[in-house]
C-alpha positions in Angstrom: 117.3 85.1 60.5 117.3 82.6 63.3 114.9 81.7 65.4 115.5 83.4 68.2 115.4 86.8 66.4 111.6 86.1 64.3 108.7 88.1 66.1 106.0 86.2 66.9 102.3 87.5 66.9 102.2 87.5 70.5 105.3 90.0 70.5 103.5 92.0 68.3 100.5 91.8 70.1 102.2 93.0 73.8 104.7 95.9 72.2 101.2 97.3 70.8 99.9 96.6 74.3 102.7 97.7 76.0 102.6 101.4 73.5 98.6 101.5 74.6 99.3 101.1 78.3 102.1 104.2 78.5 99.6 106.1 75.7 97.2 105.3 78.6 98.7 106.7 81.3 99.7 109.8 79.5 96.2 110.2 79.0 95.1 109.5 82.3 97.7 111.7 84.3 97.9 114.8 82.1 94.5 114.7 80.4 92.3 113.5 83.1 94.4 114.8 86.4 94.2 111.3 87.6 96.1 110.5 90.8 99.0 108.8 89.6 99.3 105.9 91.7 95.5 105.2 90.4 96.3 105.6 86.7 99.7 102.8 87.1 97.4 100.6 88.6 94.8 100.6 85.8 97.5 101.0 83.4 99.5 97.8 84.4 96.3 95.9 84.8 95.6 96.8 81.3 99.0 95.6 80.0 98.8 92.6 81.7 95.4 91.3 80.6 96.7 92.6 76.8 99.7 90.9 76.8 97.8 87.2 77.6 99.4 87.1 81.1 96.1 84.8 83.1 93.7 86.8 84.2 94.5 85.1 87.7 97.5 86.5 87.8 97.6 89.4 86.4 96.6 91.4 89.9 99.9 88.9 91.4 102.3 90.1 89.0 101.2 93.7 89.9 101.7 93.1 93.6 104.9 91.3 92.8 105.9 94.7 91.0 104.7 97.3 93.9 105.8 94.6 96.4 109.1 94.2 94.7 109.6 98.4 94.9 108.6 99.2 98.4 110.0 96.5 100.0 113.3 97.8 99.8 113.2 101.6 97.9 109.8 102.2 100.8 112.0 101.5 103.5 115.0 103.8 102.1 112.4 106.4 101.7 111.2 106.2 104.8 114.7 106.0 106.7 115.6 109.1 104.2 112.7 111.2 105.3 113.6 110.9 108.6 117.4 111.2 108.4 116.2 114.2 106.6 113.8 115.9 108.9 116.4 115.6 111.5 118.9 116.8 109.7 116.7 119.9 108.9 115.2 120.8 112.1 118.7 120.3 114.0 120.1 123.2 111.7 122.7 120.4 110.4 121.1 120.8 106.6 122.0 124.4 107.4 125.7 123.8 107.7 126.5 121.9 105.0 124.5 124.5 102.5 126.4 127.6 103.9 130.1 125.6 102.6 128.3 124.7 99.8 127.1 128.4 99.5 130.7 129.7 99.9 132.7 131.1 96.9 131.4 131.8 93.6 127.4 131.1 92.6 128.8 129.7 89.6 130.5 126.9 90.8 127.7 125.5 93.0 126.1 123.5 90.3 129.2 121.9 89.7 130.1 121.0 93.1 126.7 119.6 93.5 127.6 117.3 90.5 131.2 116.3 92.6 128.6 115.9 95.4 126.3 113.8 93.7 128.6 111.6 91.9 130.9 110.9 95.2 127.7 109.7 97.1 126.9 107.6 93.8 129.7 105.8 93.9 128.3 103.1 96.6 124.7 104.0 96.2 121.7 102.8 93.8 119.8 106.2 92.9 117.6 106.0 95.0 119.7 106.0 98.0 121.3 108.9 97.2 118.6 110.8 96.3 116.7 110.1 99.4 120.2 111.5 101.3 120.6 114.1 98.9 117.3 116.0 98.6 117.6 117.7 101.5 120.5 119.1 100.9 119.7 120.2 97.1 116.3 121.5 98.2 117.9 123.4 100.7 120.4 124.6 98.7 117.9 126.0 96.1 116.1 127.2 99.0 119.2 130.0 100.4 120.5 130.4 97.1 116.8 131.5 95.9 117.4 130.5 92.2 115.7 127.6 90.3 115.4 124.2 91.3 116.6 122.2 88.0 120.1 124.6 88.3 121.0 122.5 91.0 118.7 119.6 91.0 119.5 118.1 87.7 123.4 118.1 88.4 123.1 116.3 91.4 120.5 113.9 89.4 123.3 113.6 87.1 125.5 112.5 89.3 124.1 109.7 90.9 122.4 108.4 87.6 125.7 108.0 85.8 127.3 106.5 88.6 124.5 103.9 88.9 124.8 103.0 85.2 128.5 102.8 84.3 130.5 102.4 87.6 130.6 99.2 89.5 129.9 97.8 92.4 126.2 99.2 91.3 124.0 96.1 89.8 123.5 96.6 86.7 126.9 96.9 85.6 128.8 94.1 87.9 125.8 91.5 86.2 127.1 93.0 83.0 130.7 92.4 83.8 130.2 88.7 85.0 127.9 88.0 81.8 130.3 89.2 79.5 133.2 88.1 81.3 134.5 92.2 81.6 137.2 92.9 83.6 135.9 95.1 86.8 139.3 97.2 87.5 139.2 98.2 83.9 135.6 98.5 83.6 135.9 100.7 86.7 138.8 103.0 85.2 137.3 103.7 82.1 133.8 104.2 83.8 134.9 106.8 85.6 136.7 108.2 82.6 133.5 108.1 80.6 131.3 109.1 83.9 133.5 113.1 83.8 132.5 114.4 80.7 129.0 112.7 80.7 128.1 114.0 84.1 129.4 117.5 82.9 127.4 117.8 79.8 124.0 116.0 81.6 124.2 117.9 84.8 125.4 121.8 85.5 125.3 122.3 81.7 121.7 121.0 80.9 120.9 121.9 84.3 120.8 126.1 82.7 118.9 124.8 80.1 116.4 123.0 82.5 116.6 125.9 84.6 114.6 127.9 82.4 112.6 125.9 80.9 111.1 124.5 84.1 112.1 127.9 86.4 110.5 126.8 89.6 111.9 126.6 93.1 111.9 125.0 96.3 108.7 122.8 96.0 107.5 119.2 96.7 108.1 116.9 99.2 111.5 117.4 99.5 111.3 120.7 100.7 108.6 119.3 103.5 111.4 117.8 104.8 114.1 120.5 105.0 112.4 123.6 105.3 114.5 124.9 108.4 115.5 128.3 109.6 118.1 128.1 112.2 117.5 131.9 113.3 114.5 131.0 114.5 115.3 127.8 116.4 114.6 128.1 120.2 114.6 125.4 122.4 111.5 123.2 123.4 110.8 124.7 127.0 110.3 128.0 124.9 107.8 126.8 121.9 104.5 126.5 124.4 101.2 126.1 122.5 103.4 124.4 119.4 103.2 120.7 118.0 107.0 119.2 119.1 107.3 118.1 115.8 107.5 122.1 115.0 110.4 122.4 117.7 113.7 123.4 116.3 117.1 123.2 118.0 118.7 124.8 120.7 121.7 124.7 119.0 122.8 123.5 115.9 125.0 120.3 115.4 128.8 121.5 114.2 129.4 120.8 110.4 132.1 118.1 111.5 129.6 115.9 113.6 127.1 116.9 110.7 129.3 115.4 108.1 130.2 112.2 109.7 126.4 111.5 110.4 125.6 111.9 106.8 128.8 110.2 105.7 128.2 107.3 108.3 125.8 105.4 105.8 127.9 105.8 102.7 131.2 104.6 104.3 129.1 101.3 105.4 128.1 100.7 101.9 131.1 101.6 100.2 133.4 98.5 103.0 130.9 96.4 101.7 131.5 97.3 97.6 135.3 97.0 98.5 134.0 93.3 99.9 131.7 92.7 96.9 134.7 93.0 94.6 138.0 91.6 96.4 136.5 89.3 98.9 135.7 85.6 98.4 132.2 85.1 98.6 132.4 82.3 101.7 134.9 84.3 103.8 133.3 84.9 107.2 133.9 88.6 107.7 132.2 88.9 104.1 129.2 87.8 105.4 129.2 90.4 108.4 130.1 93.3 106.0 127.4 92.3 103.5 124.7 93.0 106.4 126.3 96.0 107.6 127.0 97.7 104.4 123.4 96.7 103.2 121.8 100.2 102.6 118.5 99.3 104.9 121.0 98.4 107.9 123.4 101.3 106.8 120.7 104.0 106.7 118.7 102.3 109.9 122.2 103.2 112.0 122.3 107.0 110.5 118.8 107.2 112.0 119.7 106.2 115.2 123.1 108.0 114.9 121.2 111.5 114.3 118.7 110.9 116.9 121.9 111.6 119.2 124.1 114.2 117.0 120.7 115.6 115.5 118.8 114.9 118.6 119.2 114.7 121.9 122.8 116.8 121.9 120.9 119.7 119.9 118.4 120.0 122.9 115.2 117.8 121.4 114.0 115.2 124.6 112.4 111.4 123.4 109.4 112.8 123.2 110.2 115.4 120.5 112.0 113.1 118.8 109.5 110.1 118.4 107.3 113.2 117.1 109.3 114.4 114.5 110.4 110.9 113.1 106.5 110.8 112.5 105.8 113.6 110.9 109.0 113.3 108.2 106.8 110.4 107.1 103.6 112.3 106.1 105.3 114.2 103.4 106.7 110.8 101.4 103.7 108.5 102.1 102.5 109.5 98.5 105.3 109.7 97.1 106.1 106.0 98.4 102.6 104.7 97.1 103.0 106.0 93.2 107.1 104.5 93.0 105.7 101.5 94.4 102.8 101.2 91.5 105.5 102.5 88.7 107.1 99.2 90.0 103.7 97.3 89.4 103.8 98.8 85.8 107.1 97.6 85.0 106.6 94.4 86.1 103.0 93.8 84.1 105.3 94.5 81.1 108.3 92.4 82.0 105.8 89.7 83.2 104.4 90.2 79.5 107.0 89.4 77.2 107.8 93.1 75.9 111.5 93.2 76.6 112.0 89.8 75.0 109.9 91.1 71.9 111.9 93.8 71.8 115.0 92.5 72.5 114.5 90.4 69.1 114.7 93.6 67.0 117.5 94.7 68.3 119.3 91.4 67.7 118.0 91.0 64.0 119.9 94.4 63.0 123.1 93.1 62.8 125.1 95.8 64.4 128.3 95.9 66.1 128.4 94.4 69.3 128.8 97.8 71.3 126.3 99.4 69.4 124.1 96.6 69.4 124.3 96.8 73.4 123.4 100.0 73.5 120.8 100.1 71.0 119.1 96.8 73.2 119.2 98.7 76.6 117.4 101.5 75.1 115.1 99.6 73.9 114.1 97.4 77.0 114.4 100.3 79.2 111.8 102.3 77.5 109.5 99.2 77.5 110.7 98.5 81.0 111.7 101.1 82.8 114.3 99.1 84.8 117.5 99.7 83.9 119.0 96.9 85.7 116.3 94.5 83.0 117.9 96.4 80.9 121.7 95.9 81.6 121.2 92.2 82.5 119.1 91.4 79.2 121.3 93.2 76.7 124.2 91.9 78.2 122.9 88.4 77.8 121.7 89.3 74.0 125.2 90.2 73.1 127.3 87.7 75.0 127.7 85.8 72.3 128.8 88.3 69.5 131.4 89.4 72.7 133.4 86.2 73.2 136.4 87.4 71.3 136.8 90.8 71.9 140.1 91.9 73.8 139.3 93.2 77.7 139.0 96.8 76.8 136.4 96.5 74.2 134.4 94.1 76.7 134.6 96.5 79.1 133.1 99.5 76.8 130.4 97.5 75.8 129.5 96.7 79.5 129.8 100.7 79.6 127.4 101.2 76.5 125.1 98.7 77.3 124.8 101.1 81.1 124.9 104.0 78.8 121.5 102.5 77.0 119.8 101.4 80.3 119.6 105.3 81.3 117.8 106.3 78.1 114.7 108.6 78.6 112.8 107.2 81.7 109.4 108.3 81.9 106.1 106.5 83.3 107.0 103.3 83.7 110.0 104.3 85.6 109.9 104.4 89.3 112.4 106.6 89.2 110.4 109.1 86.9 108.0 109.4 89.8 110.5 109.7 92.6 111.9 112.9 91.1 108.7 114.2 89.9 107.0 114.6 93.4 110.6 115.5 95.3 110.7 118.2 93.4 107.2 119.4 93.0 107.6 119.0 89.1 104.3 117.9 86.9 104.6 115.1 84.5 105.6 117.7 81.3 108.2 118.8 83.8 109.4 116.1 84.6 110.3 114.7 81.0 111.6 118.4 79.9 114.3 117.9 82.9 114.8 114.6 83.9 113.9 112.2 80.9 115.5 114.7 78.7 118.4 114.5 81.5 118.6 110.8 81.4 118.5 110.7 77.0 121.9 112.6 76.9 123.4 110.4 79.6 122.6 108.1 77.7 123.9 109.4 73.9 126.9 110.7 75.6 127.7 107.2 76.9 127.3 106.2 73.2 129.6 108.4 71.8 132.6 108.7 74.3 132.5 104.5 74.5 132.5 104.4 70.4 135.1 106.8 70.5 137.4 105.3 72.6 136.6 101.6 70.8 138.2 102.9 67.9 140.8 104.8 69.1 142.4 101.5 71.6 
């Protein structure tokens, strides 16, 4: 074995620490009904101090983590929930759930997969879960059936999207690390991405369905529960907060559809830009700020305060209202991603990933299995699966140097298969989902972590398969 791949006592010492710390939370959060955003912060205080990070900065590389989070997924969140109150109190949300609605109930988990996976295309997760939820939660709301039936196809759908399918992070490092081709990465993503998000999403989502059978719940549903039979207009509701007012008139499913779309079509001219554009053109520079999904969401805000707003009958004053109140249903939810982000970085701050990134590489695998095998491993120390993409990548560059295009591109696609293997604490993502939809932490790994492992297994075996077969 070479150097590079012998475990030293201090990796020993943080993937024990690191097994503690989630052991630890577990412990904390189901046992002890701590709050969760309490529990990550003694948990990744614990992890750091363990793994030798100085105790000075062991509280720094916590902030660092939250910081890190909330800086950009807070403000998404925040823009979301108020995109998304508006959306719900205009009648709007109403609209697009009634074409949804239309045809036969069987088909509505699927199209909330084709839903899902469009919107994913430009998006992190995130992003399009923020836009999404109301929808979904409304959708589960009319259709009175479980939550998971619908919820974990459209979950499925933007996960698998952010893990194989460029211009999303993780896999465009990937392709420049391993010197992939991106149209061919792209094309065989999206052939992998069908089947995958099949199997993960309305398929599992029956199985989720009953084992988790609950319904409309969570925060999500704070922010879409509208009835547009009883909307009157404000001069009417006397003796009523104005953030309670609903429309006078609901917005018509065309303007409804281009404020929602209004976002993703920013984002997706600056992906086209990302990939075809020199870096120092001038117009690339202007596209990169207005696709940026802060700017892109900030204009869909102000957009609906006019199609959602002010042509639906709410005045100023109703509107500054009801922007504050879609933010008292995510403040929570804000606080306990942005500590799952303090987690993660205690333990990347630590050393795990490198420790465990060792193991993987003293196996000897092949190179695509090997990818995969490393991902999976650094994202269940992690939780990140960008970490994860960008340091398997770089573990396996080497062993990659003289494989022909298509096989560099299906390990770029393995190595994102990996990345989305069974999130759970550590994960920001874990906790985003868990308090949209109202789920506790059993729940949420019976649906979504379980959701997330056969992403990830069915990434394994279509990109194997097809390695042998070209």
């Amino acid at each position: 074995m070479s150097p590079s791949t012998v475990l030293t006592s201090h990796d020993t010492q943080v993937l024990i620490v690191a097994a503690i710390g989630i052991v630890l939370l577990v412990v904390l959060i189901v046992w002890l009904k701590l709050h969760a955003f309490i529990a990550l912060t003694i948990g990744a205080l614990f992890v750091g101090v363990g793994s030798g990070i100085p105790l000075e900065k062991v509280t720094a590389s916590y902030e660092a983590g939250v910081g890190g989070v909330l800086g950009y997924v807070g403000v998404l969140i925040a823009l979301g929930a108020m995109l998304g109150k508006l959306l719900a109190d205009s009648g709007g949300a109403d609209q697009v759930v009634e074409r949804i609605l239309r045809g036969r109930p069987a088909a509505l988990p699927w199209k909330m997969a084709l839903v899902a996976s469009i919107i994913g295309i430009p998006m992190f997760f995130e992003i399009g879960l923020v836009l999404l939820i109301p929808v979904v939660m409304l959708a589960v709301h009319k259709s009175k059936g479980p939550a998971m039936r619908l919820g974990i196809p459209a979950l499925a759908g933007l996960s698998v999207l952010h893990g194989f399918i460029p211009p999303h992070p993780g896999p465009l490092a990937a392709i420049a690390i391993l010197h992939a081709d991106v149209g061919v990465t792209l094309a065989l993503g999206l052939l992998i991405a069908i089947p995958t998000v099949a199997v993960g999403g309305p398929l599992f989502g029956m199985l989720a369905a009953r084992m988790v059978p609950i319904g409309a719940a969570g925060a999500g549903l704070a922010v879409t529960g509208s009835d547009r039979n009883s909307a009157v207009s404000a001069d009417d509701r006397t003796g009523v907060e104005d953030a309670d007012v609903k429309a006078a008139r609901a917005p018509s499913f065309a303007v409804t559809l281009i404020t929602l779309l209004s976002p993703i079509v920013l984002m997706l001219v600056k992906a086209g830009a990302d990939i075809w554009m020199d870096k120092n053109a001038p117009a690339r520079h202007v596209l990169d700020f207005i696709g940026d999904p802060v700017f892109a969401l900030l204009v869909a805000v102000l957009l609906a305060m006019v199609t959602f707003g002010t042509a639906v009958g709410f005045n100023i004053s109703v509107l500054g209202k009801k922007i504050a109140a879609s933010l008292l249903p995510v403040v929570g939810v804000m606080l306990i991603v942005g500590a799952g982000g303090g987690f993660k970085q205690a333990l990347v701050d630590g050393g795990t990933g490198a420790a465990i990134a060792k193991i993987a590489l003293a196996t000897g695998l092949s190179t695509l299995v090997l990818g995969w095998i490393v991902a999976v491993f650094i994202r269940l120390a992690t939780g990140s699966a960008t970490v994860a993409t960008v340091t398997a990548a770089g573990i396996v560059a080497p062993l990659a140097a003289n494989l022909p295009p298509n096989h560099l591109s299906l390990v770029v696609l393995a190595i994102g298969a990996g990345s989305l293997f069974f999130s759970h604490v550590n994960d920001a993502g874990f906790w985003l989902v868990k308090e949209y939809f109202g789920l506790t932490v059993g729940q949420t790994i019976k649906t979504w972590s379980f959701m997330e492992t056969i992403l990830a297994v069915m990434g394994l075996v279509l990109t194997y398969g097809l390695s042998l077969v070209m």
